[in-house]
C-alpha positions in Angstrom: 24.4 14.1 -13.4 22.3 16.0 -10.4 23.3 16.0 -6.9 21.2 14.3 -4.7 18.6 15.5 -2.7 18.0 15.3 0.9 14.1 14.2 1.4 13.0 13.9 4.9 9.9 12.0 5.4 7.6 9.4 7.6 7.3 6.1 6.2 5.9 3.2 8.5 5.6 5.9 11.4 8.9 6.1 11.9 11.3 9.1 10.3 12.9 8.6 7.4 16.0 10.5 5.2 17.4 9.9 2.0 19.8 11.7 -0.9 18.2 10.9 -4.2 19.0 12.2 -7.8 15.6 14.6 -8.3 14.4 12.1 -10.6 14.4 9.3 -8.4 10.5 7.6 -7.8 9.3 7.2 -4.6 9.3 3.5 -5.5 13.0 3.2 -6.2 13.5 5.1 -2.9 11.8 3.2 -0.6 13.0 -0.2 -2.3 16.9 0.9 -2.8 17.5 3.4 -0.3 15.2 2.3 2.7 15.3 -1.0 1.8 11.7 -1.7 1.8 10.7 -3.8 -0.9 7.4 -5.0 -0.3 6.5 -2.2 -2.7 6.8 -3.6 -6.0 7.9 -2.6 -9.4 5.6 -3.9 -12.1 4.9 -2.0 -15.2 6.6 1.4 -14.2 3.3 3.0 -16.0 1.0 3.6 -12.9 -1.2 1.0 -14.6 -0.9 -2.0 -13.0 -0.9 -1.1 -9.2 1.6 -2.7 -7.6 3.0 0.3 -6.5 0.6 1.5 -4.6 1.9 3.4 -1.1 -0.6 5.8 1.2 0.9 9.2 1.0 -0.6 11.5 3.5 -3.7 9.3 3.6 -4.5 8.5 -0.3 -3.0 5.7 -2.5 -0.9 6.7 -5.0 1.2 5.1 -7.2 4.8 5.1 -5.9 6.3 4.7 -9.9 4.6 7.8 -10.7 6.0 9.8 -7.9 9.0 11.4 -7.2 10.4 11.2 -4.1 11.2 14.8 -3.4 7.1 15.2 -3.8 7.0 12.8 -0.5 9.5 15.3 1.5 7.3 15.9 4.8 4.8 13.4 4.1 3.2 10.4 5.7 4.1 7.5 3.5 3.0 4.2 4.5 3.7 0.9 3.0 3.0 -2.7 3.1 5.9 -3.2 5.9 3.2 -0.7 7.9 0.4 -3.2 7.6 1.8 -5.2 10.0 4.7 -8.1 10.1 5.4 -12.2 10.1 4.5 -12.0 14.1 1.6 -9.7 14.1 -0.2 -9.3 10.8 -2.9 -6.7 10.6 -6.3 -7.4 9.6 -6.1 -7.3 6.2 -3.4 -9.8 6.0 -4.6 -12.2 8.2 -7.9 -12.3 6.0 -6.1 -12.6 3.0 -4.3 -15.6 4.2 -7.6 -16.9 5.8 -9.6 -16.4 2.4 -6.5 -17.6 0.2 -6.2 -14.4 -1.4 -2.8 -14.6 -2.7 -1.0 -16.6 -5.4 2.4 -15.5 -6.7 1.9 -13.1 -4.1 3.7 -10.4 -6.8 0.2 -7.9 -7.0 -0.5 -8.5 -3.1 1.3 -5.7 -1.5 -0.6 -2.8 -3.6 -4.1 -4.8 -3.2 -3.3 -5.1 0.8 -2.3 -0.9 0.8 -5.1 0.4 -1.5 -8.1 -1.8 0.4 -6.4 -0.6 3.4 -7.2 2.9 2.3 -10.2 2.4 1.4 -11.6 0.5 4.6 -10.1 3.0 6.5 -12.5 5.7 4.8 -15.5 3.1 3.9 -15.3 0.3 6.4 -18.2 -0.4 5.6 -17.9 -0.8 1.7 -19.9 -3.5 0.3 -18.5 -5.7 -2.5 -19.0 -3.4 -5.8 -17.3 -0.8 -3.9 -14.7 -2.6 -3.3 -14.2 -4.1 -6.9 -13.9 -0.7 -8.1 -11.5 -0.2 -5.5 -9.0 -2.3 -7.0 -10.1 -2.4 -9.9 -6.6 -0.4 -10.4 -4.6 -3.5 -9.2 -3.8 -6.2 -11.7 -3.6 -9.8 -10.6 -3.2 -12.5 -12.6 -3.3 -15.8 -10.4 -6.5 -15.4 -8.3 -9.6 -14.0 -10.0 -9.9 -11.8 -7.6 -12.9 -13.7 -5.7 -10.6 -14.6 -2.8 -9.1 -11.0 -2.6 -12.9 -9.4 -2.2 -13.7 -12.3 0.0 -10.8 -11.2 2.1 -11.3 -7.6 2.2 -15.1 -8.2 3.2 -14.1 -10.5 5.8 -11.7 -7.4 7.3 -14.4 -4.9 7.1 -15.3 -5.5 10.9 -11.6 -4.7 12.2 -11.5 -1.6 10.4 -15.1 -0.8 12.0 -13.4 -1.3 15.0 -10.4 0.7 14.2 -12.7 3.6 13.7 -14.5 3.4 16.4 -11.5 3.4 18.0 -9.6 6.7 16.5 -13.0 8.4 17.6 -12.9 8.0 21.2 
């Protein structure tokens, strides 16, 4: 057994320390140590997305990284997105447009269209099939979850428009 390791970090814009074995995934840290588990653990492989965290401004899988890679990063999760009494953008369209089932895929589809309509906010629809084509869902068919992110497109115009100035 390793001693743990202290990893300082940002996660949800707020700071963030925790002692981990080295080999702990920055999945298993944010859900066991900081207690956030809207990121969920699917297939542990990277393949199936529900992982998926913004580190420093790209989505990356949180079960393929370790968490001493996130020491002095940026990490944001779905808990970042917004919350029961002021959803963000995204969420509100999802639940608008239906875009959730089981809701078990939801949080890595909510993170990884957030990253992308915060670089394309103007993506149009094949864009942003390929977008998630990473993230696996098996209840919706994934016509209500592009209807949604569409639908949020104009917010993140806004949001843009609004880091600019």
């Amino acid at each position: 057994m390793t001693s743990p390791v202290a990893v300082d970090l940002r996660v949800n814009g707020s700071s963030a320390s925790v002692a981990v074995e080295p080999r702990t995934t920055l999945a298993d840290a944010l859900r066991d140590e900081l207690r956030l588990t809207g990121t969920h653990l699917g297939c542990e492989h990277g393949v199936c997305g529900a992982c998926t965290v913004i580190v420093d401004g790209l989505a990356v899988r949180a079960c393929l990284m370790l968490a001493v890679q996130a020491a002095g990063c940026q990490v944001l999760t779905v808990e970042g997105l917004g919350d029961a009494a002021h959803l963000g953008p995204l969420q509100r369209a999802f639940r608008k447009n239906h875009a959730l089932q089981c809701g078990f895929c939801t949080a890595g589809v909510l993170i990884a269209a957030h990253a992308l309509l915060m670089e394309e906010p103007d993506a149009d629809e094949n864009r942003i099939r390929e977008a998630i084509s990473g993230n696996l869902c098996r209840c919706t068919g994934y016509l209500p979850i592009v209807a949604a992110i569409i639908e949020a497109r104009e917010a993140y115009r806004d949001l843009r428009q609004e880091a600019a100035q």
